[in-house]
C-alpha positions as CSV (number, residue, x, y, z in Angstrom):
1,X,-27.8,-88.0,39.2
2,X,-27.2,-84.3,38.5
3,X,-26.7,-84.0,42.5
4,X,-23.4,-86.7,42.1
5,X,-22.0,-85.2,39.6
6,X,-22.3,-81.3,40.9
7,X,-21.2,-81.4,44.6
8,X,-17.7,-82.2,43.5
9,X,-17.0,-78.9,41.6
10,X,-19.3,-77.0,43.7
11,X,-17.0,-77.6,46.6
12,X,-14.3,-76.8,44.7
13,X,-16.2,-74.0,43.7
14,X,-17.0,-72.7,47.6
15,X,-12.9,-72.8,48.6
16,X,-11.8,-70.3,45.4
17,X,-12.6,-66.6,46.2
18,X,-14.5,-65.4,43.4
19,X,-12.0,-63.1,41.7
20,X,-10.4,-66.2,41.3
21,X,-13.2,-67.9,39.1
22,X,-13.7,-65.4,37.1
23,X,-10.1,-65.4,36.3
24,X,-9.9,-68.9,35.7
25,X,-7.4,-69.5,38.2
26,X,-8.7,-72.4,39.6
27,X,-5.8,-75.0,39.4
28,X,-4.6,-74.5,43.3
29,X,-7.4,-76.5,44.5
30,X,-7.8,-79.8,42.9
31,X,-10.0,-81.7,45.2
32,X,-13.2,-80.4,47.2
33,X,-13.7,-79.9,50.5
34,X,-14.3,-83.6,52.4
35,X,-17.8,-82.5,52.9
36,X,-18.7,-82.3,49.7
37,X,-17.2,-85.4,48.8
38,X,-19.0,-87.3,51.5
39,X,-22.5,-85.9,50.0
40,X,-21.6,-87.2,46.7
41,X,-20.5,-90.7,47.9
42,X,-23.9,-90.2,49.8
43,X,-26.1,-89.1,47.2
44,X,-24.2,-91.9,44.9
45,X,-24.9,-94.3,47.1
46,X,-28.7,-93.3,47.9
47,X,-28.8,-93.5,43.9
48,X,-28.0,-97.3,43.9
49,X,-29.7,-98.0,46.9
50,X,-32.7,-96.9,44.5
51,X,-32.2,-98.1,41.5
52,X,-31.3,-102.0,43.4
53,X,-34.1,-102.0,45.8
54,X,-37.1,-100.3,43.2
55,X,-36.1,-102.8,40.4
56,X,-38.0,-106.1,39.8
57,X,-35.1,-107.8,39.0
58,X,-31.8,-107.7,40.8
59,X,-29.6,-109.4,38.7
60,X,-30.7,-106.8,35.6
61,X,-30.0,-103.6,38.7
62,X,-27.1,-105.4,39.2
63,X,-25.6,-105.1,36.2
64,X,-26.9,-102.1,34.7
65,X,-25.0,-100.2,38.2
66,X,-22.6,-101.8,37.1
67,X,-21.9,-101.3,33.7
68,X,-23.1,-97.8,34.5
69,X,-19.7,-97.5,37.4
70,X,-17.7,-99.1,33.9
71,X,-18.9,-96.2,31.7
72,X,-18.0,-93.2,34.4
73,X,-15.0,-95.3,34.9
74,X,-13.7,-95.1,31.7
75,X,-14.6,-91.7,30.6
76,X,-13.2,-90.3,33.6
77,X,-9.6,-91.9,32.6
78,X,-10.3,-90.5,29.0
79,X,-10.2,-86.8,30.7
80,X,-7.7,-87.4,32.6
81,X,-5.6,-88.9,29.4
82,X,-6.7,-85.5,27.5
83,X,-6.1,-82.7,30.4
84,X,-2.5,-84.5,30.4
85,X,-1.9,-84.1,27.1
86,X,-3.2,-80.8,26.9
87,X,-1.0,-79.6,29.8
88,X,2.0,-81.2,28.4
89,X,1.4,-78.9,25.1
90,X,3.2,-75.4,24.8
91,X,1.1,-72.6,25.6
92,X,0.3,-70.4,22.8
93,X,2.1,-66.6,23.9
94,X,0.1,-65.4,20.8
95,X,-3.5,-66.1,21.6
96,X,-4.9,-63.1,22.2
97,X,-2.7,-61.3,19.3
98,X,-4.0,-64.1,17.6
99,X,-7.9,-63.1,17.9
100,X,-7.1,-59.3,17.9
101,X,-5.7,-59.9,14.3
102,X,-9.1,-61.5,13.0
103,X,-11.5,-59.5,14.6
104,X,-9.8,-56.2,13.9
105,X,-10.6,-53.9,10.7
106,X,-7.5,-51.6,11.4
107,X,-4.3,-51.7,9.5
108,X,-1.4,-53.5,9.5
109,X,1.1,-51.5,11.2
110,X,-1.2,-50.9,14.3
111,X,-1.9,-54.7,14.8
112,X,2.0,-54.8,14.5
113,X,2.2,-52.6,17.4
114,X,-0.5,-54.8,19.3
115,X,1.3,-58.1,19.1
116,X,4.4,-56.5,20.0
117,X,6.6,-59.2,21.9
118,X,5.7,-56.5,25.3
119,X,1.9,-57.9,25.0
């Protein structure tokens, strides 16, 4: 299962340089590369093929595969509803001021001068 789930973002993963990842600038690839995806319909499939064919009764496989497929289903529409609606939000210019103000000890007038509309 863990194999289904992680070749997806591993290809993603493989086509990023990794300056890149650790920047977080990740949104220029969205999909993997086709082999990857072809190993986890593989893997997915190998998975079912499994479960079906090791399970006493069919009908019960049956629709435990598929109520699992109804599950990933759904909460992969429920991410995809919340990354929309958190890239339709404004981003915040004032994060990083933000956390600089509550971790920091100094005084006022130098965190004035860090969240300076420059930074």
């Amino acid at each position: 299962m863990t194999l289904v789930f992680s070749l997806g973002p591993l290809g993603r993963a493989h086509e990023i340089p990794v300056a890149a990842l650790l920047r977080g600038d990740t949104e220029s690839s969205r999909a993997g590369p086709l082999r990857y995806r072809i190993a986890a319909a593989c893997a997915m499939l190998a998975l079912v093929a499994t479960v079906f064919f090791s399970a006493s009764d069919k009908k019960l496989a049956g629709v435990f595969i598929a109520s699992v497929l109804a599950a990933y289903l759904l909460l992969r529409g429920v991410a995809a509803l919340v990354m929309r609606a958190a890239r339709s939000l404004p981003a915040r210019a004032t994060q990083g001021c933000a956390s600089r103000k509550a971790t920091s000890a100094a005084p006022a007038a130098s965190r004035q001068r860090w969240c300076s509309p420059s930074a």
